[in-house]
N, C-alpha and C positions, 0 to 999 in steps of 0.2 A: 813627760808627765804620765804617770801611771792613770789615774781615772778621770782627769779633767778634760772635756772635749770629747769622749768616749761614747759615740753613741752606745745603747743600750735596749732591752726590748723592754725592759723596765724599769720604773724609778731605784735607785738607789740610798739609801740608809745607812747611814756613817756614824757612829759612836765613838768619840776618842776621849778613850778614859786611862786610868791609873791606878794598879794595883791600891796605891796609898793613897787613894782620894777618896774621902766619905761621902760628898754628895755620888761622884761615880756608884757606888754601891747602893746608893736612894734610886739611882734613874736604872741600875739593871734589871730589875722584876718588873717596872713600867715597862721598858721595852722588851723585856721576854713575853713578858702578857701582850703586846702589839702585833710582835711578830708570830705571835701564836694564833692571831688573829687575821693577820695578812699574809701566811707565807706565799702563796701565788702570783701576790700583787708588784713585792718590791724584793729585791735581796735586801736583806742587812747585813753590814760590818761593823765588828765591834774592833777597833783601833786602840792598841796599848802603846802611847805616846813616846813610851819608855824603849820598850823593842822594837817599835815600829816608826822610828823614829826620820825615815824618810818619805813614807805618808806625811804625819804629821806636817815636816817640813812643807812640803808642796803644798799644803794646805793652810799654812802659816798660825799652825795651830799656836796661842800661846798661856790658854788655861784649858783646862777640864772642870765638868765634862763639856764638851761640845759638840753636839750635832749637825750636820750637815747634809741636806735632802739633794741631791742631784738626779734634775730630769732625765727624760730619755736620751739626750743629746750633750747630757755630761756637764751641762749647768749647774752651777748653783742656784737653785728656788728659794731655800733657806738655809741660814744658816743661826745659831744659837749656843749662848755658853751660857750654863749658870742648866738649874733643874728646870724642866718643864712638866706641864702635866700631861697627864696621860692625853686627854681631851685636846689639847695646844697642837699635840703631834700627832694625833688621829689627822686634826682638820688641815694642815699642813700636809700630810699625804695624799688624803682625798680631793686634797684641788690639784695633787698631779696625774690623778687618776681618770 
């Protein structure tokens, strides 16, 4: 497994999206505006389902977009498919902070 189980010094931020997905293209400026907000706090990955399709896998990705927060210990905390708002995944970070 690539990042499951992996501890980490920080939370991690998973985006797996889709060139040809229009909500993907709705959640990308919410999460450029987050990570622009937290780069210190969490890394982010932004996941293209399409090329990176053994991410996905391991992840049992089966729509976009989908989010997935993994603690420091490589957990999933949450995880989400469909848009979220910007505020949904503020507060979802900062209860792993």
């Amino acid at each position: 497994m690539i990042f499951l189980d992996q501890k980490s010094d920080k939370p991690r931020f998973m985006q797996f999206t889709a060139a040809w997905c229009g909500p993907c293209r709705v959640l990308n400026p919410i999460v450029d505006n987050i990570k622009s907000q937290k780069p210190a706090e969490v890394d982010f990955m932004r996941i293209d389902v399409d090329t990176q399709s053994d991410i996905a896998e391991e992840f049992n990705i089966r729509g976009v977009p989908t989010i997935i927060l993994l603690d420091k210990d490589g957990k999933i905390s949450w995880r989400h498919t469909g848009l979220a708002s910007e505020k949904e995944i503020i507060n979802q970070i900062d209860s792993l902070l």
